[in-house]
N, C-alpha and C positions, 0 to 999 in steps of 0.2 A: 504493500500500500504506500502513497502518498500524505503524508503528516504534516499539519503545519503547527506551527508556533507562530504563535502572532499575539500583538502587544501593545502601546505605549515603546517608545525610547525609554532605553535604562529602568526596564522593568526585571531585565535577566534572562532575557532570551540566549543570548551570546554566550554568557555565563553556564545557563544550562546545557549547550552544546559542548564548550569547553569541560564545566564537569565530565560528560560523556565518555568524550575522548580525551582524560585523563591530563589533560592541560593545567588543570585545577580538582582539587579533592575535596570532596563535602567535609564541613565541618562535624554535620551530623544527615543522621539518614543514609540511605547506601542506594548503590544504583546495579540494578543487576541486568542481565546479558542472558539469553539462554539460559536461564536459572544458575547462572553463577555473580555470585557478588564481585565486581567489578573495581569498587570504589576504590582504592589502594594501587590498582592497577598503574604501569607509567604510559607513557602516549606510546612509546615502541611497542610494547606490551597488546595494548589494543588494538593497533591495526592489525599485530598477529591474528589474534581472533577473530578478525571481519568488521571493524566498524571504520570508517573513514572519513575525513571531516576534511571538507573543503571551505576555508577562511576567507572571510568579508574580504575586501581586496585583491583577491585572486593571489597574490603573493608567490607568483609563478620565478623562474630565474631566471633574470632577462636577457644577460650574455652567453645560455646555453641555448643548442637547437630545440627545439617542439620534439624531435626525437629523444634529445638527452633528458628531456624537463620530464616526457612520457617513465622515460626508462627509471628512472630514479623512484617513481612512485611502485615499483615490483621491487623494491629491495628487499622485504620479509620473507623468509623459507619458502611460505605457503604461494605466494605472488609468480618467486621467480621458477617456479615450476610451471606456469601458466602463463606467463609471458608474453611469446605470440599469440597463445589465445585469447588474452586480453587485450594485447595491442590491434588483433585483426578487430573485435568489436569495438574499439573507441575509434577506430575508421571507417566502418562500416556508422557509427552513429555523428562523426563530423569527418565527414570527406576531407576538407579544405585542411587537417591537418593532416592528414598523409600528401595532399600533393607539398605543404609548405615541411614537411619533416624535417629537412637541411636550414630551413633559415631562425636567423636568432629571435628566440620567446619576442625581445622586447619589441620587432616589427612587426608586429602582430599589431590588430586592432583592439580594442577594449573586447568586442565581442567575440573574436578569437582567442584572445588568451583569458576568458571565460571557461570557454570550450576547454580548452588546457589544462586550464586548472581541476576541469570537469575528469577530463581523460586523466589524468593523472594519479586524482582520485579512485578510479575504474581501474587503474591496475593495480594497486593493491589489493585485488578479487574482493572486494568488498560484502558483505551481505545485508550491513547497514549504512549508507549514504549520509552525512550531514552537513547539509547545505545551512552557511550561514550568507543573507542580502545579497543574493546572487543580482539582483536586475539595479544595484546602487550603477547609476551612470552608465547604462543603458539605453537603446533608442527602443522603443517597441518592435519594432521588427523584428529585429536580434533576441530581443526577450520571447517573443514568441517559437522564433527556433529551440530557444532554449528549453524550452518546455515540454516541447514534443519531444527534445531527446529524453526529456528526464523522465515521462511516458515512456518510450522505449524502456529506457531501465528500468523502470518498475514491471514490465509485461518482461522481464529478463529473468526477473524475483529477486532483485534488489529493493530492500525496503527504504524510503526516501522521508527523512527528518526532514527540516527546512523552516529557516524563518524567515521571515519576508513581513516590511514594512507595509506594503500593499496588501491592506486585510483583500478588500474585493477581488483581486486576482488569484491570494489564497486560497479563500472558497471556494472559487473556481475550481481550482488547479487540482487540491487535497480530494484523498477520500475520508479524513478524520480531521479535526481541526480542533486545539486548545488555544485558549486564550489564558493569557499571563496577565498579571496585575500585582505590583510590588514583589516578585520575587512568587509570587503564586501561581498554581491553574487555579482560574475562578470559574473555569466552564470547559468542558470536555465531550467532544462528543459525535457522530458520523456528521457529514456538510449536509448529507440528504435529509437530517435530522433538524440541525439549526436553526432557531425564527429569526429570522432579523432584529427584531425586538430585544429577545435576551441578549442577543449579539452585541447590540448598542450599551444595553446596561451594564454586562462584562467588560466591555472597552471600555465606555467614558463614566460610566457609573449615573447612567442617567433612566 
């Protein structure tokens, strides 16, 4: 499935993805995985097990090729045994980085090295995705390709975390959506499920 997080700015979205993948550790509470307690866990540690987080800014490595930036993201046991099979699907899911594989990340577009960031993510064989404000500086267009790839990975069975400032295109997009407020969920629950109304009172408290 497709999952969103959505929110208010500095409610803890970010923070919660970070908790996730190990960037930060609860103070209290635990966060589990496949029925194992995770929380202690370190971020190497995690992507072992399948969870991958791809960071607000894309934070791609500018003076490497789209091949090297690709390659680097299978550096875990489990990855670099799967390798080519995961590099044929992040080209099979953005073309435009296989024909550009030889040129350096930073000539890339904002919406290319998106993609990047995206593929990158995908070869570490992922089984949980975590997309943090993917469509920040963005034109719509590019945002919409973006979507349908993340469609594709999820019909792959890739599960897809994701917070996004844009609640309307969230609901859209999710087949489950929470809403955060102070560091909270104040509302949880399938998008085919949602009123508008509650919706409104959980975001602005109105």
């Amino acid at each position: 499935p497709m999952v969103a997080i959505v929110g208010r700015q500095n409610v803890g979205k970010s923070t919660l993805l970070n908790a996730i993948s190990g960037l930060v550790h609860p103070a209290k509470g635990s966060i589990e995985f496949e029925g194992k307690n995770i929380s202690a866990l370190d971020p190497f540690q995690i992507v072992t097990i399948g969870i991958s987080q791809i960071p607000e800014g894309r934070r791609i490595f500018p003076n490497m090729t789209v091949l090297d930036n690709l390659i680097i993201g299978s550096y875990n046991r489990k990855a670099r045994s799967k390798r080519e099979q995961n590099l044929k699907m992040v080209y099979e899911l953005f073309p435009i980085l296989k024909e550009r594989k030889n040129q350096l990340a930073k000539t890339l577009s904002g919406g290319e090295q998106q993609m990047l960031a995206l593929g990158r993510g995908l070869m570490s064989d992922p089984k949980l995705l975590l997309l943090d404000e993917m469509s920040l500086g963005l034109a719509p267009i590019v945002l919409n390709d973006l979507y349908k790839a993340l469609r594709e990975i999820r019909e792959r069975g890739i599960t897809i975390l994701f917070v996004e400032q844009n609640v309307r295109r969230s609901l859209k997009e999710a087949d489950r959506a929470y809403i955060m407020k102070a560091g909270r969920i104040v509302l949880g629950r399938s998008v085919a499920e949602l009123q508008e109304d509650e919706i409104k009172k959980a975001y602005f408290g109105v």
